[in-house]
C-alpha positions in Angstrom: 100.9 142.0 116.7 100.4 145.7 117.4 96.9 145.1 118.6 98.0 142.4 121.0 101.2 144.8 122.2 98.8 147.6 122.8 96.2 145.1 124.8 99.0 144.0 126.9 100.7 147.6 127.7 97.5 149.8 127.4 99.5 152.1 125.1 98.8 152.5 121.6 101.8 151.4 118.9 102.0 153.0 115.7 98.3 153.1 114.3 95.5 154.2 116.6 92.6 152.2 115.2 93.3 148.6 115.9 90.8 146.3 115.7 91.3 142.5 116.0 89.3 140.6 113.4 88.4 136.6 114.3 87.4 134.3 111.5 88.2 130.3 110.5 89.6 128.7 107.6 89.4 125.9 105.9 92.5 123.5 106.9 94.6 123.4 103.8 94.8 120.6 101.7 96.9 119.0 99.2 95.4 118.8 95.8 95.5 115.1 94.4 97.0 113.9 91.2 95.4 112.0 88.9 94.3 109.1 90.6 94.8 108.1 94.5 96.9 104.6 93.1 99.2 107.1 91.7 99.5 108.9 95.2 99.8 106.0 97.0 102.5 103.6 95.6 104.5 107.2 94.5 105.4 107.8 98.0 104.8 103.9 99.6 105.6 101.5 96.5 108.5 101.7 96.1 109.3 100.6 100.2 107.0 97.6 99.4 109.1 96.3 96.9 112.2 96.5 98.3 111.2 94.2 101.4 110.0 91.8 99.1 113.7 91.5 97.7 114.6 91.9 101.1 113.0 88.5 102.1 114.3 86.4 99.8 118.2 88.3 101.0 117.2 87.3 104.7 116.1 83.6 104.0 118.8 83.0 101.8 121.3 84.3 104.6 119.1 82.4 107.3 120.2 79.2 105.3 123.9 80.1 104.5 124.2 80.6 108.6 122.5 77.5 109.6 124.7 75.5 107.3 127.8 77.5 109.1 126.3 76.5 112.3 125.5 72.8 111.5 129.1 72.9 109.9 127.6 71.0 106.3 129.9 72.6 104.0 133.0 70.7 106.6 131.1 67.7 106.1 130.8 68.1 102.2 134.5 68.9 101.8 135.2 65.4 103.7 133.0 63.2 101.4 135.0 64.9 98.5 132.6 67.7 97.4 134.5 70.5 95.5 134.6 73.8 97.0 133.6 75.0 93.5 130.8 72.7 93.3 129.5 74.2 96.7 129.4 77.4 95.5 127.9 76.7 92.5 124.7 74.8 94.2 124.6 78.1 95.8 124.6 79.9 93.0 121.6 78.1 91.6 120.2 78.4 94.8 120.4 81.8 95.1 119.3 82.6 91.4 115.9 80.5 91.6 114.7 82.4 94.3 115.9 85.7 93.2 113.5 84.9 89.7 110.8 83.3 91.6 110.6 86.5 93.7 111.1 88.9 90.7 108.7 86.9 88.8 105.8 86.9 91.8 106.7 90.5 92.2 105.9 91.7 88.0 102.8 89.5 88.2 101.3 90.9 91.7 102.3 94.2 89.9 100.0 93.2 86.8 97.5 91.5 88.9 96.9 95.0 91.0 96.8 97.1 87.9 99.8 98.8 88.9 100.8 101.4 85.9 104.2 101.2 86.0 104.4 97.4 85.3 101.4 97.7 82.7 103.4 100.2 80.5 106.3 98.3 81.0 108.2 95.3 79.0 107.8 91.9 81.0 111.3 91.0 80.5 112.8 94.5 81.3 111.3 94.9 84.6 
C-alpha cells in the first residue's frame, strides 16, 4: 500500500525503503475427505433424492387433475361409487407408488455402493 501511495504521489510514506516484491502462488485448494463419493453426494445427494420423491408427487397430482378435468369422480358418484371408496382407491394408489419409488430408491442406493444405505437397515431407510 505505502509503496503504491508513494509511486503515485512521488513522496515517500512512513518507511523510506519500499520495495515492491512480485511472485505467484499456488491457487488454494480444498483438501478432500476421504473419498470423492463422500464429497460428491454430501453436498449433491441429497438434491437427487428429493426429485425422485418429487416425481412420483408430480405424477400422482398430474392424475388427480386430469380426473378433475375429465370430471370421473362426478361420473363415479352417479353409478353409485362411495365417496369413501374413492378415496380409498387413491389411497392405494398413492401408497404403491410411494413404495415402488422408495424401494427403486434403497436398491439404486445399494446398487451404487452408496455408504449411507450400505450401513443402514433395509427396512429403516
Amino acid at each position: 500500500d505505502n509503496f503504491i501511495l508513494w509511486s503515485a504521489n512521488g513522496k515517500q510514506t512512513g518507511d523510506s525503503k519500499l520495495e515492491m516484491q512480485i511472485g505467484t502462488r499456488l491457487f488454494p485448494t480444498v483438501t478432500l475427505r476421504e473419498s470423492g463419493q463422500a464429497l460428491i453426494f454430501g453436498s449433491t445427494g441429497p438434491q437427487f433424492f428429493c426429485l425422485t420423491a418429487m416425481i412420483s408427487l408430480i405424477v400422482s397430482m398430474h392424475q388427480l387433475v386430469t380426473e378433475k378435468e375429465k370430471r370421473l369422480r362426478f361420473g363415479m358418484n352417479m353409478m353409485g361409487l362411495s365417496t369413501l371408496a374413492y378415496w380409498i382407491s387413491w389411497a392405494i394408489t398413492f401408497t404403491i407408488m410411494a413404495l415402488l419409488t422408495s424401494t427403486m430408491t434403497v436398491l439404486a442406493g445399494y446398487l451404487f455402493q452408496i455408504f449411507v444405505f450400505l450401513r443402514s437397515d433395509f427396512l429403516s431407510i
